[in-house]
C-alpha positions as a Markdown table, in Angstrom:
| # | Residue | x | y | z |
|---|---|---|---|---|
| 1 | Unk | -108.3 | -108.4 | -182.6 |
| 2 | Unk | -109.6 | -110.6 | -179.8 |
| 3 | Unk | -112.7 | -109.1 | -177.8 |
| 4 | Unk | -112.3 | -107.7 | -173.9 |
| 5 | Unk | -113.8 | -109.8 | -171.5 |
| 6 | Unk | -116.2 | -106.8 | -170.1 |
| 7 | Unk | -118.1 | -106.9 | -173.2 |
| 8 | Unk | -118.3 | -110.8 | -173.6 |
| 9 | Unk | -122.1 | -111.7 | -173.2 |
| 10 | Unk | -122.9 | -113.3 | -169.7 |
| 11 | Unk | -125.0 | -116.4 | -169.3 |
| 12 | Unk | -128.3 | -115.2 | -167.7 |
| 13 | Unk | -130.0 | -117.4 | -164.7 |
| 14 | Unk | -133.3 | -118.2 | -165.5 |
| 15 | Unk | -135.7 | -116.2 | -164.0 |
| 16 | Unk | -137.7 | -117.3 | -160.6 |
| 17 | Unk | -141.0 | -118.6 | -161.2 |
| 18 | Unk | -143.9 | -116.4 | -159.9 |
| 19 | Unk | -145.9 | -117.9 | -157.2 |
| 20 | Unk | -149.5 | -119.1 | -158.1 |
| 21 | Unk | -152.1 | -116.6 | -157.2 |
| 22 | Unk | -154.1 | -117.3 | -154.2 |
| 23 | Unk | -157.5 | -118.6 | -154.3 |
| 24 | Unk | -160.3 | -115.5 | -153.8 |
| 25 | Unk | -161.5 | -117.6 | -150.0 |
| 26 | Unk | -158.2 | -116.6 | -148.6 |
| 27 | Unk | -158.3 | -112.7 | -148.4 |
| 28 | Unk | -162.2 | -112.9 | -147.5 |
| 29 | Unk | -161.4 | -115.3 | -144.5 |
| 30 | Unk | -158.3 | -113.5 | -143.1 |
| 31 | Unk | -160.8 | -110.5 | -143.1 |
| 32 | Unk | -163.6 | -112.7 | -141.4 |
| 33 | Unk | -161.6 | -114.3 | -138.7 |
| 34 | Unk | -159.8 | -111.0 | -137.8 |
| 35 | Unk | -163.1 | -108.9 | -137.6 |
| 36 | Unk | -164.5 | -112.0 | -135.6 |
| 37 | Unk | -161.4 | -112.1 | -133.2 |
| 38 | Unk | -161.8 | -107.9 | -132.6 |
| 39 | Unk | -165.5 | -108.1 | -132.4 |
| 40 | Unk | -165.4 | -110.9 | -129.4 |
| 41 | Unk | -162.9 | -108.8 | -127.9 |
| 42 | Unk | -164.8 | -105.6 | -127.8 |
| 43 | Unk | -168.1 | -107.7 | -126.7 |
| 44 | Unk | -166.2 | -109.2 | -124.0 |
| 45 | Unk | -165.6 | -105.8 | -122.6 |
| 46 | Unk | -168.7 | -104.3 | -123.1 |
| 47 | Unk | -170.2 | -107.5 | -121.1 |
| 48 | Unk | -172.3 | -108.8 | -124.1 |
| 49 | Unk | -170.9 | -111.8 | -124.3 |
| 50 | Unk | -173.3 | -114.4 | -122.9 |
| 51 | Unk | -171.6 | -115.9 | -119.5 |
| 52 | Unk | -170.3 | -112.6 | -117.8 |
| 53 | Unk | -166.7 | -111.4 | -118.8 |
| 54 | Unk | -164.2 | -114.2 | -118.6 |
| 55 | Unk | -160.5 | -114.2 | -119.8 |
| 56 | Unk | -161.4 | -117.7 | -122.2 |
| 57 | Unk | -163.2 | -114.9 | -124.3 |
| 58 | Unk | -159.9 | -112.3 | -124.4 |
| 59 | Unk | -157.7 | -115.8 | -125.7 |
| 60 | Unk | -160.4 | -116.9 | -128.0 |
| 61 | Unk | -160.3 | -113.2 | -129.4 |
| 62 | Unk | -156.8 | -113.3 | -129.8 |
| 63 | Unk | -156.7 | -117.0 | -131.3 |
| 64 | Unk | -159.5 | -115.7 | -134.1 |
| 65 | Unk | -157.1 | -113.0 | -134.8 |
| 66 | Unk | -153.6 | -114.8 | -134.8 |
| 67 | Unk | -155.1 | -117.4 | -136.9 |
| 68 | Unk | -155.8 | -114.9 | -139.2 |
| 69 | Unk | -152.2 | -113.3 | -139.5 |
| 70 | Unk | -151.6 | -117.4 | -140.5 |
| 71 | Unk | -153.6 | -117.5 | -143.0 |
| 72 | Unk | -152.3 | -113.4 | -144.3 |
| 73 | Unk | -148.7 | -115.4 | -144.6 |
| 74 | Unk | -150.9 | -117.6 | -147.5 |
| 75 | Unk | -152.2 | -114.6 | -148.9 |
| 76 | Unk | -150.0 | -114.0 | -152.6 |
């Protein structure tokens, strides 16, 4: 008697490669450039920052802490 095709064996797809693991630099700088971007930020506020308050500082801030989220999307 001839065998259903339910219980026929399907071919399998390989299976996806894992990606490589990052190098250790990458989680310590997305942790450096983020803490640097909050910390101008906050001493910006507080009037620390040598040169008086001045928006460049607030864009700086936020350009230390969008290019960390860049280098997060390299984090595996």
């Amino acid at each position: 008697m001839p065998k259903s095709k339910s219980k026929r064996r399907r071919p399998q797809p390989p299976p996806k490669p894992k990606p490589k693991k990052s190098p250790p630099w990458v989680g310590a700088l997305f942790f450096v450039l983020l803490g640097l971007g909050v910390a101008v930020i906050i001493l910006n506020y507080l009037s620390l920052v040598p040169g008086g308050t001045r928006p460049v500082n607030l864009f700086i801030g936020l350009g230390l802490m969008a290019a960390a989220f860049v280098v997060a999307t390299r984090w595996h």
